[in-house]
C-alpha positions in Angstrom: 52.5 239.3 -55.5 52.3 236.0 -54.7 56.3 236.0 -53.3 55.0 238.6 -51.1 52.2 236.7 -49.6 54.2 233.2 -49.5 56.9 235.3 -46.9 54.7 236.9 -45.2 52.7 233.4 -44.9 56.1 231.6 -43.8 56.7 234.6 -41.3 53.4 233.9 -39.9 54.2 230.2 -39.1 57.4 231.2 -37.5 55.6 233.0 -35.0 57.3 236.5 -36.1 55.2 239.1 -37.0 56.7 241.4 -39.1 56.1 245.5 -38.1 57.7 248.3 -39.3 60.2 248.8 -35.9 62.0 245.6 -36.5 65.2 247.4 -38.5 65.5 250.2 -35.2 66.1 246.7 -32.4 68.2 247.9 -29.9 68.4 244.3 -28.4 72.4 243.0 -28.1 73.4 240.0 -30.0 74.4 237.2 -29.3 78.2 237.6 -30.1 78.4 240.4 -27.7 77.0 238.3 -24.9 79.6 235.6 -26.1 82.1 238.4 -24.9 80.9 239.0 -22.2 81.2 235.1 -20.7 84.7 235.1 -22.3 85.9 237.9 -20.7 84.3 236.5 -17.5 86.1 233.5 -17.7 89.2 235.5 -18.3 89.1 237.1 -15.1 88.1 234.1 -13.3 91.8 232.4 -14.5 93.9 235.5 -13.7 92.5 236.0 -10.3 93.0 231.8 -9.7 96.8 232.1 -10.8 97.5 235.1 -8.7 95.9 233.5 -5.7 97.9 230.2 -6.7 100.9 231.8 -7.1 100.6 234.2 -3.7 99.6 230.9 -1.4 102.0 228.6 -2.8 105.1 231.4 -3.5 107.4 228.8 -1.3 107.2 227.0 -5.0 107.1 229.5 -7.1 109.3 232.2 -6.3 112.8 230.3 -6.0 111.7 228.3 -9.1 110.1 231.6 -11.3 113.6 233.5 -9.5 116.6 230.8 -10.7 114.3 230.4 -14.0 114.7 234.1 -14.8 118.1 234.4 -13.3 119.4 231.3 -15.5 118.0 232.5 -18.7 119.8 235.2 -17.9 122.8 233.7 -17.1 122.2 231.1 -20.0 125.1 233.6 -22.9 127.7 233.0 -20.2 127.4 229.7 -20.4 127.2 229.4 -24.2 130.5 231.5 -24.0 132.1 228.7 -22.0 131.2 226.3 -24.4 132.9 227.5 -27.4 136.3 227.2 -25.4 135.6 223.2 -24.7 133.8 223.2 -21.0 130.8 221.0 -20.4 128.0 222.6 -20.0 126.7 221.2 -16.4 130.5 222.2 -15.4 130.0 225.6 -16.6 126.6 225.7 -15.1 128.3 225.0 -11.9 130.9 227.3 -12.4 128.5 230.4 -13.3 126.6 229.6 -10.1 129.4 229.6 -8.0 131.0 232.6 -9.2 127.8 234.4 -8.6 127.2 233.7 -5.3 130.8 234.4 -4.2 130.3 238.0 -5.6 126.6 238.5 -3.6 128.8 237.2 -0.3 130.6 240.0 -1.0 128.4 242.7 -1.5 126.7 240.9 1.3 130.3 241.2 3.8 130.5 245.0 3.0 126.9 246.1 3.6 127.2 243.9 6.5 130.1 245.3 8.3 128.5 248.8 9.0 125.1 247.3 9.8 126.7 245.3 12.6 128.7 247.9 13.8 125.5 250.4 13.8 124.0 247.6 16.0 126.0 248.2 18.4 125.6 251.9 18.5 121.8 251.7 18.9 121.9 252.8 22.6 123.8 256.6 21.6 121.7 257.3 18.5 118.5 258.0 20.6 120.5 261.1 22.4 122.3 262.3 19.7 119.1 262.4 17.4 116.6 264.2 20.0 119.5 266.9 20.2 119.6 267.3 16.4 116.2 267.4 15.8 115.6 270.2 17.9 114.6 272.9 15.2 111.0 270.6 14.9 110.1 271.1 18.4 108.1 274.2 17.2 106.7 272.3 14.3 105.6 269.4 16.6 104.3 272.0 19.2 102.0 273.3 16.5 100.9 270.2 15.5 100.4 269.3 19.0 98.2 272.5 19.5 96.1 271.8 16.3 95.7 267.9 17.8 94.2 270.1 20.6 91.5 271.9 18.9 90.0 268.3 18.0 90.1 266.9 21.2 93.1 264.7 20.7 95.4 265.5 23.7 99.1 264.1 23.8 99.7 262.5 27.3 102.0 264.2 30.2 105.1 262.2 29.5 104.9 262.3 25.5 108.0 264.0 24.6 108.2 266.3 21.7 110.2 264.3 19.2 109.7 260.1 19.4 111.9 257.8 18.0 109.8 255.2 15.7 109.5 252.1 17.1 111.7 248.9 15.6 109.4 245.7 16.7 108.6 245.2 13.2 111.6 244.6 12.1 112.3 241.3 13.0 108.8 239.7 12.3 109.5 241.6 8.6 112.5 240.4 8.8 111.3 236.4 9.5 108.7 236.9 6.8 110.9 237.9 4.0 113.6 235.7 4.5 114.0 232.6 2.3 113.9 229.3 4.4 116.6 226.7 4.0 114.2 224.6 1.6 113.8 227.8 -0.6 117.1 228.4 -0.9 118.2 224.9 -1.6 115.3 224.7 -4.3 116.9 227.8 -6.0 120.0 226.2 -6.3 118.9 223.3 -7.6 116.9 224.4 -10.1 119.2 227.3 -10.9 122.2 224.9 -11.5 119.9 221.7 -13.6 118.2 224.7 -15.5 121.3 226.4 -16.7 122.8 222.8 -17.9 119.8 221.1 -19.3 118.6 224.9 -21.3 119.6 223.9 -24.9 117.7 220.2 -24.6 114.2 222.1 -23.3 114.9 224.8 -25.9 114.9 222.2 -28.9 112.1 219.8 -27.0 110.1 223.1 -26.8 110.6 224.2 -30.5 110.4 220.8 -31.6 106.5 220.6 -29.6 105.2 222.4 -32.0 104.1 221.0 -35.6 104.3 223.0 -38.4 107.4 225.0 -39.5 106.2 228.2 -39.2 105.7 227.9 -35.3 108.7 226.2 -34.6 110.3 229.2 -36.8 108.6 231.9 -34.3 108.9 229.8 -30.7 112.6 229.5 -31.7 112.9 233.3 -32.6 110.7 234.2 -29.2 113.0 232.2 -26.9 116.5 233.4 -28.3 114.4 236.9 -28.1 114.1 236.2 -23.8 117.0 234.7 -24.0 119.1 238.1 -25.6 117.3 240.8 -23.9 117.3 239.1 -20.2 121.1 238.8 -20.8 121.9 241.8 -21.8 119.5 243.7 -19.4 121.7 241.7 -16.6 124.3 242.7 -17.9 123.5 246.1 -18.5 122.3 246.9 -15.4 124.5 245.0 -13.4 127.6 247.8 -14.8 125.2 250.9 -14.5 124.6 249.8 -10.9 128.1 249.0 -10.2 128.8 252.5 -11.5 126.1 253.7 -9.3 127.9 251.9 -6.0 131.1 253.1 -6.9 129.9 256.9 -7.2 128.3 256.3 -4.2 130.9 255.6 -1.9 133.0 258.2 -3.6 130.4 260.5 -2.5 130.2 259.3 1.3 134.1 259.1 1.4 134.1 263.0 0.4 131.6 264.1 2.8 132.9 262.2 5.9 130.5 259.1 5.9 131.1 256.3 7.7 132.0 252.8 5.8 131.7 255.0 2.5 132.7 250.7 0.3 129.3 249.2 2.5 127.3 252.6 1.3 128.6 252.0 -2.2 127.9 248.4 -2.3 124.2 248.7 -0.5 123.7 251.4 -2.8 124.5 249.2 -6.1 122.2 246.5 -4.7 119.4 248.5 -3.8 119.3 250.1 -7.5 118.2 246.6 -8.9 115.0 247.1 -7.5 113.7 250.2 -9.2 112.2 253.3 -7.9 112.1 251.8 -4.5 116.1 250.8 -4.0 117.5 254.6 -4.9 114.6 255.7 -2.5 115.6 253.2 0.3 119.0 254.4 -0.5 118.7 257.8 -0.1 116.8 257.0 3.2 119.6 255.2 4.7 122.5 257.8 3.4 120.3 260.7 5.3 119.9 258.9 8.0 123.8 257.9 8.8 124.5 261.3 7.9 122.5 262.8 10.2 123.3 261.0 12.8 127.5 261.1 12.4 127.3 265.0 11.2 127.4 267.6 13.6 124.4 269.6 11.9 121.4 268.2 10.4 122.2 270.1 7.3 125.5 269.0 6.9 124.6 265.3 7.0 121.9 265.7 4.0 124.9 266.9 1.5 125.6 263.1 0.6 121.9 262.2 0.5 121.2 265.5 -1.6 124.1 264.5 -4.3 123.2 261.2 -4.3 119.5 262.0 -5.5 120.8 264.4 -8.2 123.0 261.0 -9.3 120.0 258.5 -9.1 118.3 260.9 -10.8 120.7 261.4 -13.7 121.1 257.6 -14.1 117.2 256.6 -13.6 116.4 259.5 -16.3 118.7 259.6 -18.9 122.0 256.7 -18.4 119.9 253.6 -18.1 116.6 255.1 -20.4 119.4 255.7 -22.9 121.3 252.4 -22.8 118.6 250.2 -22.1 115.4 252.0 -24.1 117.8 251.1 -27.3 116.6 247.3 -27.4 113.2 247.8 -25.0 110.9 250.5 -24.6 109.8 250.3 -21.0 107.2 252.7 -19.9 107.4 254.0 -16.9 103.7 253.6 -15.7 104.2 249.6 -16.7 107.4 249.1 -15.0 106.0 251.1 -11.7 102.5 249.3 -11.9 104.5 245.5 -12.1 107.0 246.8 -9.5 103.9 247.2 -7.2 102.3 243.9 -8.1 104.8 241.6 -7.7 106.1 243.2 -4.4 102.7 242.6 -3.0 102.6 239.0 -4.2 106.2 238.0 -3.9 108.3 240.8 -1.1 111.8 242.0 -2.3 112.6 239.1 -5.0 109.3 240.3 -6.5 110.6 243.3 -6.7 113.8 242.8 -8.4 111.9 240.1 -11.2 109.0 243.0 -11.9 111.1 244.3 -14.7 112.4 241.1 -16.4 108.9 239.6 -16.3 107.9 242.7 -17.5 110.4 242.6 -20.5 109.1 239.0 -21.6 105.9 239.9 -21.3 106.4 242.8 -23.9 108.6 240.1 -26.1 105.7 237.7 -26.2 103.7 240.4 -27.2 106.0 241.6 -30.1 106.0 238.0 -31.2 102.3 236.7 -30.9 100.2 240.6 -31.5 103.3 242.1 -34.1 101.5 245.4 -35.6 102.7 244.3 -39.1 103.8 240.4 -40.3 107.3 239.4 -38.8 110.5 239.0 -41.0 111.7 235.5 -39.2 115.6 236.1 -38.6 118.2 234.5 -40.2 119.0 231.3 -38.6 
């Protein structure tokens, strides 16, 4: 009895009076509020890199782009070790031999774009003439623009051709400066040379065995899968070109090697390049056919193709190592195209795939089995 009065004495001098409601409190703690700031804080630091990396992308993207593109080029290199070359030499020589082959993807998608150029002045004609079977369409539309008040004026024809002033402001804004390019280089060439001496000074930053264990096993891990996800799609996309231009040299296209090649560069940007693609293939083959149906057979084949290689060939090949979802490589496509334009574009997906290595690595379901070293 006297326990009983001493707590409810030393709840008294508290200042706590004791009732029979205290067990049913519906009042938060103080943990959950904790959260609550973290999570704040969180989001304060993601939107501060994103704006970072969108204001100062003259810095970021040809150092984030020849960062990727070296780690993926980083096995080639390695190869040319084992037969006796330097590795700065090899650097240089993997460097050079990649930009002579984008010169020459670049030489045969150019060729027909420069020669299309010149033709601008005859495909307004010949276009109003084949898009003659939407004159009744556009008259309807036309008439239903009517019955809100919205009147077309006397000289509005019934078919306009879309305006092209955009294109070369686009153009001005997505193309690399001279300073961009030379940083790309630079880095591209010092980061492929000087990868095995940061590779051991990063492993080597951390203290305990364990750690350098996993930050060795997480860095051949980027290392592998960019490689061979370069690799990889760089022969499902030559496949792609080449079936391409098979395809326009069958049905009478025009330049059927700078379709195939245009095609095959497009595709490393997914879901937008085989869409772009088929764009440009209707488009040339409506304008050199002599019916509009008859210039939508290469488009329409091409599609079934994409299709068959975005659905099954690459899923197949690629989903053995990675298991990219499709809403998370179509929601990282979109982000870094807004932040970064085309070369966002074509680094959604290996960002993406480190990402979902670093995740394997640092939040494994189970405890990892270090590898064999």
């Amino acid at each position: 009895m006297s326990s009983v009065r001493r707590e409810v004495r030393d709840t008294n001098s508290r200042g706590i009076s004791p009732s029979p409601g205290d067990s049913d409190d519906k009042r938060p703690p103080i943990m959950r509020r904790a959260e609550v700031v973290s999570f704040a804080v969180v989001a304060l630091l993601i939107i501060s890199v994103v704006a970072v990396l969108y204001l100062a992308r003259a810095f970021f993207l040809p150092t984030v782009t020849a960062l990727v593109i070296g780690t993926m080029l980083s096995p080639a290199a390695r190869l040319f070790e084992r037969y006796g070359i330097p590795r700065s030499v090899s650097a240089v020589l993997i460097v050079t031999a990649t930009c002579a082959g984008l010169a020459f993807m670049v030489a045969l998608i150019s060729a027909p774009v420069m020669e299309w150029t010149t033709r601008l002045p005859e495909i307004g004609p010949r276009l109003k003439d084949k898009f003659h079977v939407f004159d009744r369409p556009i008259a309807l539309w036309h008439q239903l623009q009517g019955l809100f008040g919205a009147t077309p004026s006397p000289g509005e024809s019934g078919f306009l051709l879309p305006k092209i002033e955009w294109v070369q402001p686009t153009l001005e804004f997505l193309s690399p400066t001279f300073t961009e390019i030379l940083l790309f280089f630079a880095v591209l060439v010092l980061f492929i040379s000087s990868w095995p001496d940061l590779r051991r000074a990063l492993v080597l930053n951390f203290a305990d065995h364990d750690s350098r264990l996993r930050a060795l096993r997480i860095l051949n891990s980027i290392e592998s899968n960019l490689g061979s996800y370069l690799l990889t799609v760089t022969l499902i996309n030559m496949g792609l070109g080449v079936a391409t231009g098979l395809i326009c040299a069958a049905t009478g296209m025009p330049n059927p090697a700078g379709l195939g090649a245009l095609a095959a560069t497009l595709n490393f940007i997914p879901i937008i390049g085989p869409i772009v693609t088929f764009a440009v293939l209707a488009a040339v083959g409506i304008i050199t056919s002599s019916t509009l149906a008859a210039g939508l057979v290469a488009a329409g084949i091409f599609a079934v193709v994409a299709f068959i290689e975005g659905h099954f060939v690459t899923p197949m090949i690629i989903g053995r190592r990675l298991q990219l979802n499709t809403l998370a490589v179509f929601v990282a496509l979109a982000f870094w195209t807004w932040l970064w334009g085309p070369m966002g574009a074509f680094l959604s997906s290996p960002i993406l795939i480190v990402g979902l290595v670093l995740k394997d690595h640092l939040m494994p379901v189970k405890d990892p089995t270090f590898p064999d070293f």
